[in-house]
C-alpha positions in Angstrom: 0.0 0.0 0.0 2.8 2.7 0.7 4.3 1.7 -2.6 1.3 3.1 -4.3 1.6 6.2 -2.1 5.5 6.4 -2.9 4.7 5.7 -6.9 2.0 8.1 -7.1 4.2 10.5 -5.8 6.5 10.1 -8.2 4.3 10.2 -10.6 3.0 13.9 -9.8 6.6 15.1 -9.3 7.7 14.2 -13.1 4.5 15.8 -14.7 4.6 18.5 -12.6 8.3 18.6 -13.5 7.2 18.5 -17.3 4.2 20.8 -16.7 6.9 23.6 -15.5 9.7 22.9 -18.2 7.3 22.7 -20.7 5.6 26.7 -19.8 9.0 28.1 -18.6 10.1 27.1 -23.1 6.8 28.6 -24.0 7.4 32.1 -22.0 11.2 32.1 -23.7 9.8 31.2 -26.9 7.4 33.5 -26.8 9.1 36.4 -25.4 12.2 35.8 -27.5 9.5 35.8 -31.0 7.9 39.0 -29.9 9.7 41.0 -27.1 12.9 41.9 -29.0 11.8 42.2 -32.6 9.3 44.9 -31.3 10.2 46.4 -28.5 14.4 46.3 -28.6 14.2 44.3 -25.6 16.7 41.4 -24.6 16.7 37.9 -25.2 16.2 35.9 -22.3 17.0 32.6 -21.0 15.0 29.8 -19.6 15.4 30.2 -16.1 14.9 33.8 -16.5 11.9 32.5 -18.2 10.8 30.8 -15.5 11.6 33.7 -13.6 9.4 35.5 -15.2 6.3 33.1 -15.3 6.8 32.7 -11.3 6.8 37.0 -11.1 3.4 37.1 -13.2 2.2 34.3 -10.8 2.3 36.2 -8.1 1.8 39.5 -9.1 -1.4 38.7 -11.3 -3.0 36.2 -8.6 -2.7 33.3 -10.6 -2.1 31.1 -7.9 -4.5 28.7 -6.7 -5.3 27.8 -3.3 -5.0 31.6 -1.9 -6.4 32.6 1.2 -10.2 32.7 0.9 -10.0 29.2 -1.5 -10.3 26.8 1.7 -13.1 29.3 2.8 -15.1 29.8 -0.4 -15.4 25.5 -0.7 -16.4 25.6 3.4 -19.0 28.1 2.5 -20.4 26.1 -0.4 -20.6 22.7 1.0 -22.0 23.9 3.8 -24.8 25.0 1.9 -25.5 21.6 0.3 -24.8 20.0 3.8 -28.2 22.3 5.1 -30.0 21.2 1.7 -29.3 17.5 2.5 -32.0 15.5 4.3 -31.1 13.4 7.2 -31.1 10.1 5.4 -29.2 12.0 2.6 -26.6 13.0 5.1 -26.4 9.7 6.9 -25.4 8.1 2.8 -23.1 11.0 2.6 -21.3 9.9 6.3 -21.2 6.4 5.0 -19.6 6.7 1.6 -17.0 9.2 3.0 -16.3 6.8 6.0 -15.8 3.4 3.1 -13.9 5.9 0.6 -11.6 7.4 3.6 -11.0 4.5 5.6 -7.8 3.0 6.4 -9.0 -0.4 7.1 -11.1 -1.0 4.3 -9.2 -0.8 0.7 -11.1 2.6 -1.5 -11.7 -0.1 -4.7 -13.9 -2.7 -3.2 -17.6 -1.8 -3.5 -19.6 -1.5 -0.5 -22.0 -4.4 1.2 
């Protein structure tokens, strides 16, 4: 079972790894295509690239997960959570409990 754990990990480190490489060459490309041809500006490198991608990140709010992101999904599922009936709610509890349990493995269906 940790192996899975271990190889999933892995897994989202080399896309993520790709994901990054891949839009850190776009930004050079793309700046090196336009920036200096009509502007004057310089040519740039990838990691200033990358550089670059993370400044616009930040500056522009592109980052997910900010402060009021945790709050905004609260605020929502508490909503349906006050929509729910009480036997709608008790499913809810038990399908959470078979899909987040540690004892019981998350691929075998349910009795």
């Amino acid at each position: 079972m940790r192996y899975r754990g271990w190889r999933r990990g892995l897994k989202f480190v080399a896309l993520a790894s790709v994901v990054v490489a891949a839009l850190g060459a776009l930004v050079m490309a793309l700046w090196n295509a336009l920036l200096p041809a009509l502007f004057g500006l310089p040519v740039i490198g990838f990691w200033q690239a990358l550089g670059l991608l993370l400044l616009s990140k930040l500056l522009l709010g592109g980052l997910r997960g900010g402060p009021g992101a945790r709050a905004h999904w609260r605020a929502r599922m508490a909503e349906r959570w006050a929509q729910m009936s009480d036997e709608e709610r008790a499913a809810f509890r038990d399908g959470m409990r078979r899909r987040c349990s540690r004892s019981t493995p998350a691929h075998t269906p349910a009795p």
